[in-house]
Every structure is written in structure tokens, then in C-alpha cells.
N, CA, C and O atoms as CSV, one atom per row, in Angstrom:
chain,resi,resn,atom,element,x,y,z
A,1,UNK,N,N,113.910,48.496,72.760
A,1,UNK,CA,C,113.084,49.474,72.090
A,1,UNK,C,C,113.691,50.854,72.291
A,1,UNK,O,O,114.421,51.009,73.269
A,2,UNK,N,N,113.441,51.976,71.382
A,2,UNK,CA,C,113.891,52.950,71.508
A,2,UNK,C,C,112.786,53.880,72.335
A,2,UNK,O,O,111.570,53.707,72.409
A,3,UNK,N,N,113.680,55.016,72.986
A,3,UNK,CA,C,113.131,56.066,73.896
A,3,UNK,C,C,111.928,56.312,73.123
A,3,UNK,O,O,111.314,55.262,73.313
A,4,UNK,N,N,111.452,56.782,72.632
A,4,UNK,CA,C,110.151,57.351,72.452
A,4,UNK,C,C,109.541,56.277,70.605
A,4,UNK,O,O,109.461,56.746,69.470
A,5,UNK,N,N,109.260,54.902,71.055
A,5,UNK,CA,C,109.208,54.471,69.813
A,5,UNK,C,C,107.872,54.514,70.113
A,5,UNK,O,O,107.463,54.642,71.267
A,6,UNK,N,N,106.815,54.369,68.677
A,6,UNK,CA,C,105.042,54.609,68.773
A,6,UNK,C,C,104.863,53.204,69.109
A,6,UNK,O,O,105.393,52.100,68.983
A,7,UNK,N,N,103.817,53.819,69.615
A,7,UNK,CA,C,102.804,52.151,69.829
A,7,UNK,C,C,102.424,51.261,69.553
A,7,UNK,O,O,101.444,51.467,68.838
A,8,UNK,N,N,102.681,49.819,69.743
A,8,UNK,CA,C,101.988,48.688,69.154
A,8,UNK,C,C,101.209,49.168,68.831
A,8,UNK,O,O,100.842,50.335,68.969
A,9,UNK,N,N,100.548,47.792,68.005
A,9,UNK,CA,C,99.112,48.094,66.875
A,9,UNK,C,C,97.946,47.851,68.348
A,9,UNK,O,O,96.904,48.506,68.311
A,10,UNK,N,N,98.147,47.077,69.362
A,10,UNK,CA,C,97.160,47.215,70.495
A,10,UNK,C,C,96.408,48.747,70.592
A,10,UNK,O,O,96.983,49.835,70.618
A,11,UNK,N,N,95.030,48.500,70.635
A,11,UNK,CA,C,94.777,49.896,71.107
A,11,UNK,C,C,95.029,50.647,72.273
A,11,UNK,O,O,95.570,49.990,73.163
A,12,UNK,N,N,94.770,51.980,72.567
A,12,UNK,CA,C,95.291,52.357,73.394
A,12,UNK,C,C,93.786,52.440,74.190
A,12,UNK,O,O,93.788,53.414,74.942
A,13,UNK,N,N,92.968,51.960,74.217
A,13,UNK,CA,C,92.007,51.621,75.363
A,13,UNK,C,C,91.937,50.089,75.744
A,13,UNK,O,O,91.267,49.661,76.684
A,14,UNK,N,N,92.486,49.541,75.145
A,14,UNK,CA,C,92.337,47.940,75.301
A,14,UNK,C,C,93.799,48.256,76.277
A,14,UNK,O,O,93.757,48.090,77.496
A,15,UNK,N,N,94.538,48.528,75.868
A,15,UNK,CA,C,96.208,48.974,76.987
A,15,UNK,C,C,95.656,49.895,77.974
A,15,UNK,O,O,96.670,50.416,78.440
A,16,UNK,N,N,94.939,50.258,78.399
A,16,UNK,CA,C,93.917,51.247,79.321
A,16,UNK,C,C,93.552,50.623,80.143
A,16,UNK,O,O,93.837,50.772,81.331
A,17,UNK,N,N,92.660,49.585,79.550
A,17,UNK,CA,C,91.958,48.939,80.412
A,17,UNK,C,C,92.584,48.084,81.018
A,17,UNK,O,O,91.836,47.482,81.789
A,18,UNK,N,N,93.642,47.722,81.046
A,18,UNK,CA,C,94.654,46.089,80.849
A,18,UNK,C,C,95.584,47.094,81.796
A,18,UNK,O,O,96.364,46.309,82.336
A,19,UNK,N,N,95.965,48.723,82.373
A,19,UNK,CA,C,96.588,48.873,83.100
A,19,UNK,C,C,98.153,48.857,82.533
A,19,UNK,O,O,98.965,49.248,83.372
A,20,UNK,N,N,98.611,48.536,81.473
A,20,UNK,CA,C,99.715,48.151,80.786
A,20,UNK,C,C,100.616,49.467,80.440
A,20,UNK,O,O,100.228,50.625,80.284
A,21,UNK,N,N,101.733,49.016,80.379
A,21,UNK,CA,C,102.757,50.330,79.829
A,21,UNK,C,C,102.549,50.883,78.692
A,21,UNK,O,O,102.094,50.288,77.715
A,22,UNK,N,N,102.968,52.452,78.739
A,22,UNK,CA,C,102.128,52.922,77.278
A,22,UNK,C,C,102.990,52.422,76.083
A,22,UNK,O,O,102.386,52.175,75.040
A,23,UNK,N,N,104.402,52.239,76.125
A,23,UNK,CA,C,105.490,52.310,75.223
A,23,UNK,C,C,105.297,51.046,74.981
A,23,UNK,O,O,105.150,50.910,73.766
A,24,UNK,N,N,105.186,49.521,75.829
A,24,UNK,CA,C,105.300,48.143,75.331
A,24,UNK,C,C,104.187,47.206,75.404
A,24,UNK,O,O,104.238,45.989,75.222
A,25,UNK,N,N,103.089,47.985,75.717
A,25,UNK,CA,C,102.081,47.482,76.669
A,25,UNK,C,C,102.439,45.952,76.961
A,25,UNK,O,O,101.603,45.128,76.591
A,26,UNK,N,N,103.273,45.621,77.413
A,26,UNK,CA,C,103.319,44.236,78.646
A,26,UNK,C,C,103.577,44.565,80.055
A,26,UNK,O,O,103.216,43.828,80.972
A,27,UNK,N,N,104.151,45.581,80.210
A,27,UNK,CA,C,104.474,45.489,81.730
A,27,UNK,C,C,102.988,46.521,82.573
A,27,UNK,O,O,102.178,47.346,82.152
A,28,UNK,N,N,103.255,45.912,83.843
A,28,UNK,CA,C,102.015,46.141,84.318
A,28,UNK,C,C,102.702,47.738,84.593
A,28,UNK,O,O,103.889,47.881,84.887
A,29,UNK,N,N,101.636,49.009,84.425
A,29,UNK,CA,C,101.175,50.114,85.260
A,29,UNK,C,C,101.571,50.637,86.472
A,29,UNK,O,O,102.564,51.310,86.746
A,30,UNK,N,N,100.349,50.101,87.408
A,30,UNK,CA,C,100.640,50.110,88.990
A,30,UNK,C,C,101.195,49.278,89.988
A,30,UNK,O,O,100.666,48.197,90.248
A,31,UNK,N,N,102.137,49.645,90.531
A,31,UNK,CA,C,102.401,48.902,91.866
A,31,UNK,C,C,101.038,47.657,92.318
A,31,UNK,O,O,99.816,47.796,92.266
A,32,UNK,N,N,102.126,46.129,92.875
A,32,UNK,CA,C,100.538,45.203,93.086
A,32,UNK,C,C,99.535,45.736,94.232
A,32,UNK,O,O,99.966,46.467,95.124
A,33,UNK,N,N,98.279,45.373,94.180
A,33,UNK,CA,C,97.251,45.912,94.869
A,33,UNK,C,C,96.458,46.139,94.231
A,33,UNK,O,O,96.805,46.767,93.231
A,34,UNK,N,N,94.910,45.805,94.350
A,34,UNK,CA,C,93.493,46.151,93.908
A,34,UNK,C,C,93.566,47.791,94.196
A,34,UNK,O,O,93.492,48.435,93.149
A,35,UNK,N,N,93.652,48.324,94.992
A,35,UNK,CA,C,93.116,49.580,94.949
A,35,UNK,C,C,94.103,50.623,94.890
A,35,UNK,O,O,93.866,51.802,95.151
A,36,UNK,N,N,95.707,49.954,94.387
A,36,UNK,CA,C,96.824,50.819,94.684
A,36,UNK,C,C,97.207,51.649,93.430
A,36,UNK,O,O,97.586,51.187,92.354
A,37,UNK,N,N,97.015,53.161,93.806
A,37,UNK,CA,C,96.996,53.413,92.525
A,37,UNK,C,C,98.621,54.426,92.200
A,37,UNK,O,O,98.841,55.319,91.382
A,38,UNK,N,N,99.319,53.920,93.025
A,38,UNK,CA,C,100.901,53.926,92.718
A,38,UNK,C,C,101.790,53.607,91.023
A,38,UNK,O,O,102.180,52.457,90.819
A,39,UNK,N,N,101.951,54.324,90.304
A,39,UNK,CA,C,102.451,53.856,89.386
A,39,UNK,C,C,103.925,53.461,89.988
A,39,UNK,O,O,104.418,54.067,90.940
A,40,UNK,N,N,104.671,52.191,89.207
A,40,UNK,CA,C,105.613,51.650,89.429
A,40,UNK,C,C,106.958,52.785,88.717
A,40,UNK,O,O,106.948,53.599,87.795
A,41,UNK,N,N,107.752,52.438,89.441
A,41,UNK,CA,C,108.933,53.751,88.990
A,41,UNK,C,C,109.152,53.594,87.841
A,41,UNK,O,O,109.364,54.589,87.148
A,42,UNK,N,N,109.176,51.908,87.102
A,42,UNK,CA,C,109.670,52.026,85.960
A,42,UNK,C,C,109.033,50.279,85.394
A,42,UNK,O,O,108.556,49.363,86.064
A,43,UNK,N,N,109.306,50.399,83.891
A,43,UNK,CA,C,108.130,49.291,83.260
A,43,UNK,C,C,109.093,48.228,83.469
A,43,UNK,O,O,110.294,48.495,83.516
A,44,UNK,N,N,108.575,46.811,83.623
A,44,UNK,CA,C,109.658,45.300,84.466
A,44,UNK,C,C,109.834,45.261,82.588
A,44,UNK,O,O,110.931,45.073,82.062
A,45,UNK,N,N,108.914,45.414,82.015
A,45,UNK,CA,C,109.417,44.765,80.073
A,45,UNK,C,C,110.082,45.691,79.478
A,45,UNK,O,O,110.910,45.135,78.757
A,46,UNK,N,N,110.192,47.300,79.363
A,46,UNK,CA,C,110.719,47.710,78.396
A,46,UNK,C,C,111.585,49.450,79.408
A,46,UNK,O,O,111.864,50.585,79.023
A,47,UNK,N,N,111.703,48.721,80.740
A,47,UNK,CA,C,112.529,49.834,81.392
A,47,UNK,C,C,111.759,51.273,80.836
A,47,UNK,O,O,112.712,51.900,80.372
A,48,UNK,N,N,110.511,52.134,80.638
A,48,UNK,CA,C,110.341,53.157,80.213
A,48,UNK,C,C,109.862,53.916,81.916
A,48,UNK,O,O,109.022,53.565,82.744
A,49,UNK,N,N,110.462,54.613,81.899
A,49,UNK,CA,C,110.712,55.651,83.649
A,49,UNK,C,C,109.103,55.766,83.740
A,49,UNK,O,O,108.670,55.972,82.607
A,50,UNK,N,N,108.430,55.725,84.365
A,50,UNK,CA,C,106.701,55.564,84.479
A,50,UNK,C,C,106.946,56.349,85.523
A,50,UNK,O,O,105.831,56.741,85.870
A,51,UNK,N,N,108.098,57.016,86.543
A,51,UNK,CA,C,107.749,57.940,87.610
A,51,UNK,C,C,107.664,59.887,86.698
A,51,UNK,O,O,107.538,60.928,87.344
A,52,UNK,N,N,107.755,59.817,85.470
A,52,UNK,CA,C,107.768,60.875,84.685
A,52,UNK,C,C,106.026,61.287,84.135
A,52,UNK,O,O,105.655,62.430,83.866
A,53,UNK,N,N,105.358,60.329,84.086
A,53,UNK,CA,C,103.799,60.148,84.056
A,53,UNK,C,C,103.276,61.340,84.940
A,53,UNK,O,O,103.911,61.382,85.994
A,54,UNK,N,N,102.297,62.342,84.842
A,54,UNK,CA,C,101.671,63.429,85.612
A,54,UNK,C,C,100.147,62.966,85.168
A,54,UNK,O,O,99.676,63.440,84.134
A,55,UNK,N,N,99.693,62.411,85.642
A,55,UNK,CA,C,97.869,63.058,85.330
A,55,UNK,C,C,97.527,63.451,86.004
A,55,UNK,O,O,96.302,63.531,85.924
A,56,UNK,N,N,98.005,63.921,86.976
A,56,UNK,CA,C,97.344,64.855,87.705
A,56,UNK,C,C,95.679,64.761,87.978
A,56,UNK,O,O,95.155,63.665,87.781
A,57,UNK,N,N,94.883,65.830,88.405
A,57,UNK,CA,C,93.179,65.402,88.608
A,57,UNK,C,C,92.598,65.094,87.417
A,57,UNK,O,O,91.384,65.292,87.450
A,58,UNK,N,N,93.024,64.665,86.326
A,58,UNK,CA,C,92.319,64.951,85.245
A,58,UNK,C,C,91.653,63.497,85.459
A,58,UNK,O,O,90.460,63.662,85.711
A,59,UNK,N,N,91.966,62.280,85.449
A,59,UNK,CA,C,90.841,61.219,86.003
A,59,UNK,C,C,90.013,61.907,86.436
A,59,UNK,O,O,89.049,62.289,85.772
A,60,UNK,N,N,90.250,62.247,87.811
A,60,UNK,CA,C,89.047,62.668,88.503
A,60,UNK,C,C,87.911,63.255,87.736
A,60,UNK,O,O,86.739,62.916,87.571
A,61,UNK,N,N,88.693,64.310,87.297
A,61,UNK,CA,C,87.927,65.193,86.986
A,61,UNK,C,C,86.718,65.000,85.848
A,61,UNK,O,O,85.675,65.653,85.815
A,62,UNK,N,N,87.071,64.056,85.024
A,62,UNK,CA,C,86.514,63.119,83.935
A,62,UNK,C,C,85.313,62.116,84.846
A,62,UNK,O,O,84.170,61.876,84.458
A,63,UNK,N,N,85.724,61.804,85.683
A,63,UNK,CA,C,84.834,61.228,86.400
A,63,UNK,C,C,83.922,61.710,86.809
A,63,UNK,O,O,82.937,60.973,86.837
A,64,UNK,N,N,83.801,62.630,87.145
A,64,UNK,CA,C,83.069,63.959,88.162
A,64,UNK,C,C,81.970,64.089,86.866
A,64,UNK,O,O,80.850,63.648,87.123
A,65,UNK,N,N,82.178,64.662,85.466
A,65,UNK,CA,C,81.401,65.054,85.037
A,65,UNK,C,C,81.071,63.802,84.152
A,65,UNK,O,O,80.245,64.286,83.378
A,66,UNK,N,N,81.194,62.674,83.849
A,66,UNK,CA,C,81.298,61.904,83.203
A,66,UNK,C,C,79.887,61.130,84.024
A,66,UNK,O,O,78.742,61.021,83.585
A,67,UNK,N,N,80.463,60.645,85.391
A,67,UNK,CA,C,79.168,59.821,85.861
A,67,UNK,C,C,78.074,60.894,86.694
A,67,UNK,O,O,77.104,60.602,87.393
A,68,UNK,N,N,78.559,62.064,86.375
A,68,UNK,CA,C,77.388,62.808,86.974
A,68,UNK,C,C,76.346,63.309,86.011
A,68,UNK,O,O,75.279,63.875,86.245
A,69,UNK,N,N,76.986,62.919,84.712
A,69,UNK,CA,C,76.033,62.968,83.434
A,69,UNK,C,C,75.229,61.528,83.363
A,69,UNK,O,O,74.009,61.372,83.414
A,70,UNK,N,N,76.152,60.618,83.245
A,70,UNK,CA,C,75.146,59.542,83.994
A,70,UNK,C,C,74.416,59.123,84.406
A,70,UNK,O,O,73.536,58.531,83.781
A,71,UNK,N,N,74.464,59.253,85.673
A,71,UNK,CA,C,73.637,59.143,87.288
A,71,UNK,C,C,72.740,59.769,87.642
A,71,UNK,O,O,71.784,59.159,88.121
A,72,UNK,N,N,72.695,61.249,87.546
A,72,UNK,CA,C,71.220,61.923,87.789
A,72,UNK,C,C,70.511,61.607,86.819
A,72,UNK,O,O,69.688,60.829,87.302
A,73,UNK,N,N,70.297,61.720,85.713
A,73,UNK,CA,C,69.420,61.433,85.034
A,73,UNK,C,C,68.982,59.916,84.934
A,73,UNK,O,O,68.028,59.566,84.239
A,74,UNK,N,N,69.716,59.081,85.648
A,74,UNK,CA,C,69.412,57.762,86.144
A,74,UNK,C,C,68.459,57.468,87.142
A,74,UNK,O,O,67.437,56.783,87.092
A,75,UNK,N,N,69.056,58.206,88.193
A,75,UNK,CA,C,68.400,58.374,89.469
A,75,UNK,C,C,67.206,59.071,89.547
A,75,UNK,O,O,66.358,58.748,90.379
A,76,UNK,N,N,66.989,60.279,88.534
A,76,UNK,CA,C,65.767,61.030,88.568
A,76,UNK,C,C,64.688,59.648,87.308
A,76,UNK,O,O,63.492,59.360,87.356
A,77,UNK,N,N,65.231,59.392,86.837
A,77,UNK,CA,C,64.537,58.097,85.905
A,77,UNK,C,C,63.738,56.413,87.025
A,77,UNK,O,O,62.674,55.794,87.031
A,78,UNK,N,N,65.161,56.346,87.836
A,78,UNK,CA,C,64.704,55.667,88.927
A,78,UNK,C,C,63.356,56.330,89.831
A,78,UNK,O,O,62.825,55.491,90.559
A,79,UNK,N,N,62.892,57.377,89.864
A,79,UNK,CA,C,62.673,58.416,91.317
A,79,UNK,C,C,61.369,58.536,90.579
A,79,UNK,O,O,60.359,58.478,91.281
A,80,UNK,N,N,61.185,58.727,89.007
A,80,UNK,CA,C,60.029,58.993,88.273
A,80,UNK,C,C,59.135,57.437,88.454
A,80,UNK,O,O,58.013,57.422,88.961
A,81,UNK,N,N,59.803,56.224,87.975
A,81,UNK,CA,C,59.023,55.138,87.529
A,81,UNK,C,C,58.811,54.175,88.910
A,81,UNK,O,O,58.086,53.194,89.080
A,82,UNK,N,N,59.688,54.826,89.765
A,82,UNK,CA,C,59.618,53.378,91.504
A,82,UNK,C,C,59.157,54.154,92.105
A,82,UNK,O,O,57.962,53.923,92.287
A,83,UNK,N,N,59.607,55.300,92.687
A,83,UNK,CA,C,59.265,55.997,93.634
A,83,UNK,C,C,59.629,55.689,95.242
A,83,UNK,O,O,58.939,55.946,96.229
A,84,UNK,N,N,60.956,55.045,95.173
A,84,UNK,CA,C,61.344,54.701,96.515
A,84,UNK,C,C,61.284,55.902,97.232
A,84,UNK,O,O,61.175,57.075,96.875
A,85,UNK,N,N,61.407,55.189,98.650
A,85,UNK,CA,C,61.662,56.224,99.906
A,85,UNK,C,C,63.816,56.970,99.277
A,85,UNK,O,O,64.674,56.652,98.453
A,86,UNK,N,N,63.668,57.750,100.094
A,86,UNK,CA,C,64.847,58.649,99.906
A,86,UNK,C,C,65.965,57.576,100.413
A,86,UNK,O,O,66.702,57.113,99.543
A,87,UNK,N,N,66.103,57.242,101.470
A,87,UNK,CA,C,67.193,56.023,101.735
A,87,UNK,C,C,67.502,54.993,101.181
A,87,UNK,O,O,68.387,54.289,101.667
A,88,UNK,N,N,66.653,54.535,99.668
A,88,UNK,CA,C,66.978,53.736,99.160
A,88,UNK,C,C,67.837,54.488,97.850
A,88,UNK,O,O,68.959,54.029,97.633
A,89,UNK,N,N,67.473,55.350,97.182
A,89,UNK,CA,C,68.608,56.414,96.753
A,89,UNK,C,C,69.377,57.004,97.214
A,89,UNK,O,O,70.112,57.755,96.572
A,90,UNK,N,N,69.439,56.818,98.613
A,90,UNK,CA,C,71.367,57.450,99.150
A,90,UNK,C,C,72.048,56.006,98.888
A,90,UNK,O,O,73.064,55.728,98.251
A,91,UNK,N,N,71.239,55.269,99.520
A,91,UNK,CA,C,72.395,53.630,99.646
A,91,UNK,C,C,72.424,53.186,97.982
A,91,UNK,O,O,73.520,52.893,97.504
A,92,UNK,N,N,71.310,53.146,97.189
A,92,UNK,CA,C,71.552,52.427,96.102
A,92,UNK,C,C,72.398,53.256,94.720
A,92,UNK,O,O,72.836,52.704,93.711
A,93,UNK,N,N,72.451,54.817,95.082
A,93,UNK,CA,C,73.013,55.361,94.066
A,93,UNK,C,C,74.239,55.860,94.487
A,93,UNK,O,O,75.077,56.314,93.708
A,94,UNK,N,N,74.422,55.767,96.111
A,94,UNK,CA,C,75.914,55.549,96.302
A,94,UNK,C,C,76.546,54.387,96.608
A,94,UNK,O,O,77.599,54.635,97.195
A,95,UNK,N,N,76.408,53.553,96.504
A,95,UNK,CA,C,76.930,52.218,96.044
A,95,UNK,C,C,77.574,52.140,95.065
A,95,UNK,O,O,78.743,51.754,95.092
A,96,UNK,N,N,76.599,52.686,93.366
A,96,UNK,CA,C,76.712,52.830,92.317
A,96,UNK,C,C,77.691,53.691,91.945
A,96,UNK,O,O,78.585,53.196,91.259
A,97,UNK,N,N,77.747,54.528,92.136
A,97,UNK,CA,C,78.731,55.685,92.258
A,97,UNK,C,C,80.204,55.406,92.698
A,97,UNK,O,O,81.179,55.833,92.080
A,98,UNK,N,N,80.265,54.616,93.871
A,98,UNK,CA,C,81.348,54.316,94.027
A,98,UNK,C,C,81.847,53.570,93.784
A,98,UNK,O,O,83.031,53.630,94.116
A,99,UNK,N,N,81.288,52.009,92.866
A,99,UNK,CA,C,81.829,51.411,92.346
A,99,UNK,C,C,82.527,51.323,91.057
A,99,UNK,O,O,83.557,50.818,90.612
A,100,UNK,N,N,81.368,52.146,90.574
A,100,UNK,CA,C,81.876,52.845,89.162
A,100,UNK,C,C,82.837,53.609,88.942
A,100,UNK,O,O,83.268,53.679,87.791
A,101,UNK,N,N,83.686,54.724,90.442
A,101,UNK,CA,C,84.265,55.349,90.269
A,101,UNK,C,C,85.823,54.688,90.575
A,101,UNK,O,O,86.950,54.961,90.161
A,102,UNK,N,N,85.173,53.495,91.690
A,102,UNK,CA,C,86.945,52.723,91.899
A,102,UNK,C,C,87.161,52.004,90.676
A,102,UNK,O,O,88.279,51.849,90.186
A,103,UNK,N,N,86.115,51.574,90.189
A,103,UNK,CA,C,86.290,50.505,89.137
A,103,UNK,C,C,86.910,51.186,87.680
A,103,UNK,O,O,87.478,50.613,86.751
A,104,UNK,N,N,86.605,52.485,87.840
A,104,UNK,CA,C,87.554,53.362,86.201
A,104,UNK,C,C,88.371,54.413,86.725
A,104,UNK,O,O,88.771,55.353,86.038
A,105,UNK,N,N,88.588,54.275,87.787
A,105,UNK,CA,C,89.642,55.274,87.785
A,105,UNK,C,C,91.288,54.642,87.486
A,105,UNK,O,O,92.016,55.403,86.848
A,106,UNK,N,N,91.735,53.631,87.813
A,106,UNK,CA,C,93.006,53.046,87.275
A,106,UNK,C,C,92.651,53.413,85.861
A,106,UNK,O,O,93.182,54.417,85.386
A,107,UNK,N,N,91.744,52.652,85.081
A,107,UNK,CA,C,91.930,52.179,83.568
A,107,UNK,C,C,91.687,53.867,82.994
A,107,UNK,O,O,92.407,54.167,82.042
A,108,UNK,N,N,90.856,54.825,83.442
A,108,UNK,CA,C,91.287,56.207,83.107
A,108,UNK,C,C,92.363,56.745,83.150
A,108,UNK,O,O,92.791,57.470,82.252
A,109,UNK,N,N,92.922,56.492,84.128
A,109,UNK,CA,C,94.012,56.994,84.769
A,109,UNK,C,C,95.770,56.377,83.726
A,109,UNK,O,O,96.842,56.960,83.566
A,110,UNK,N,N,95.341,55.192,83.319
A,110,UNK,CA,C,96.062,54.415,82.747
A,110,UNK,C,C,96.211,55.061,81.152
A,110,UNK,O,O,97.300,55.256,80.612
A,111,UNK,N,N,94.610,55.403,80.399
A,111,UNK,CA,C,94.257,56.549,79.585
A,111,UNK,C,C,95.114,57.681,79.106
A,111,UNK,O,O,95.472,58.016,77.977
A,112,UNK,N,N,95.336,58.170,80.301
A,112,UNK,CA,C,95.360,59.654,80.037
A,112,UNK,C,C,97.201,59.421,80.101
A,112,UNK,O,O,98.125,60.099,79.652
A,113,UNK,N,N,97.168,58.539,80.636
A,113,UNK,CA,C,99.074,58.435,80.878
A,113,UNK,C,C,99.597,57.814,79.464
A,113,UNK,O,O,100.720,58.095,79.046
A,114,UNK,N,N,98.694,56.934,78.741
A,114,UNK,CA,C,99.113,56.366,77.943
A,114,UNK,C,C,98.567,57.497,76.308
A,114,UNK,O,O,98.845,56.926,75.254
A,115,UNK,N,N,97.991,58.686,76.164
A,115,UNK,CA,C,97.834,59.607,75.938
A,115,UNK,C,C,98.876,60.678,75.657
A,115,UNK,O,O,99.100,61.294,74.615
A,116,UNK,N,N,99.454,60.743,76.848
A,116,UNK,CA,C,100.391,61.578,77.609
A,116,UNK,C,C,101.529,61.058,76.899
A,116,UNK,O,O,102.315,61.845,76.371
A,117,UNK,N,N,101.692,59.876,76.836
A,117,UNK,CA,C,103.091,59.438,76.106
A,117,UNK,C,C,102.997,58.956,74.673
A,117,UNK,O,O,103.940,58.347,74.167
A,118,UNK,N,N,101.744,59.245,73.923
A,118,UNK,CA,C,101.618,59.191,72.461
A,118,UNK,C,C,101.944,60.885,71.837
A,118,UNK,O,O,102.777,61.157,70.972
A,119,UNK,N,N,101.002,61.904,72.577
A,119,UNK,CA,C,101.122,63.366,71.924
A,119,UNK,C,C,101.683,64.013,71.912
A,119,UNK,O,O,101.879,64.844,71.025
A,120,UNK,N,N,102.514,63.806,73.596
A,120,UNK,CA,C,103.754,64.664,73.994
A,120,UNK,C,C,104.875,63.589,74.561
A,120,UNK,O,O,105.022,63.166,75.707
A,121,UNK,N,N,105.575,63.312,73.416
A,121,UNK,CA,C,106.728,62.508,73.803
A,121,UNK,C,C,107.848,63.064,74.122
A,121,UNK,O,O,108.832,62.330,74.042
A,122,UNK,N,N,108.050,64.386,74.539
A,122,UNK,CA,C,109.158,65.214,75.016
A,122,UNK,C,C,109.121,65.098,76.324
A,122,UNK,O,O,110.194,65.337,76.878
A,123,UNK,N,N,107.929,64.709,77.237
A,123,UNK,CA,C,107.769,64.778,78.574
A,123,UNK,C,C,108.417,63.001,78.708
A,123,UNK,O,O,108.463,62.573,79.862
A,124,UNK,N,N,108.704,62.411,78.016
A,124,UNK,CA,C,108.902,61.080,78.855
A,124,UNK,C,C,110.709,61.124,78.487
A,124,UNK,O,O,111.362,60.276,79.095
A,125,UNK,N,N,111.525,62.099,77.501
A,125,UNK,CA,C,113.015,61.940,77.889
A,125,UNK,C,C,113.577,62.511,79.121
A,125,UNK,O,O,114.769,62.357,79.384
């Protein structure tokens, strides 16, 4: 394949979610590991340099306001109709919180990289 060729017809959230290279989507993303969020230096299917990738906080940061739009108004919805004691909303809405946040931060993260190498294809020569 060539240096900066466009994308399969795969979408680029279905290749998101799947962790996949942005240029061939077959090769995996990250280094192996559930929680390793190491991108691999370079793709095992179509050799594209994956140590050139920056997202920098922007996951995060998507996260931050994303499930905090979410969640309070969850939790204050929970707090209106049950009325638990307060310790069952530290443990049950941080549970929630953090699963939600390990559980999308790769496939965000995977997002914004695979983003990154559709709009600005000058950053990946």
C-alpha cells in the first residue's frame, strides 16, 4: 500500500473500536495487554510507523466531559427516585465511572489516531 493511501470502506468507528491500524485496519493498534495502552512502533500488516500517532489528552479529555455529562445527571436521577445512603453512590457510581472510562479509552484513543491519519496526512510521512 502506498504512504498515505485513504481508507478502506470499513468505518472508522468500527476500526476504533476493533483497536486496528488506521491505514489497513488489520493490524492490531496496541502493544498485547488488556490495559496496555502502548501503541506498537509500527503496523505487523501494512508497516505504517504508528510511533508518529500524538493524541495526546484529547481521549481524556473527551472523557472528562463526555461521561460527566452522563453520570451526574444519572446519579442525581438515581439520588431523586432511590434515595440511597451516600456510600452507595461513591461505590456504585465509581465503579461505573471507571469502567466506562477503561473500557473507551483505547477505542477513543484508537479514534482520534485513526482521525489523525485521515485529515492530516502530512503528520504520518
Amino acid at each position: 500500500m502506498t504512504e498515505n493511501a485513504p481508507l478502506p470502506d470499513v468505518s472508522i468507528i468500527r476500526q476504533a473500536f476493533a483497536c486496528k491500524c488506521p491505514r489497513c485496519g488489520q493490524g492490531d493498534l496496541y502493544q498485547p495487554g488488556f490495559m496496555n495502552m502502548n501503541l506498537r512502533m509500527e503496523c505487523s500488516s501494512c508497516g505504517l510507523k504508528l510511533s508518529q500517532a500524538d493524541s495526546a489528552d484529547g481521549p481524556a479529555v473527551f472523557l472528562i466531559f463526555i461521561l460527566g455529562f452522563l453520570l451526574v445527571p444519572a446519579a442525581l436521577g438515581f439520588e431523586w427516585l432511590v434515595h440511597p445512603p451516600l456510600w452507595v453512590h461513591a461505590v456504585l457510581w465509581g465503579i461505573v465511572a471507571l469502567g466506562l472510562t477503561l473500557g473507551s479509552l483505547k477505542p477513543l484513543k484508537a479514534y482520534i489516531i485513526a482521525l489523525q491519519f485521515k485529515h492530516r496526512p502530512g503528520d504520518w510521512q
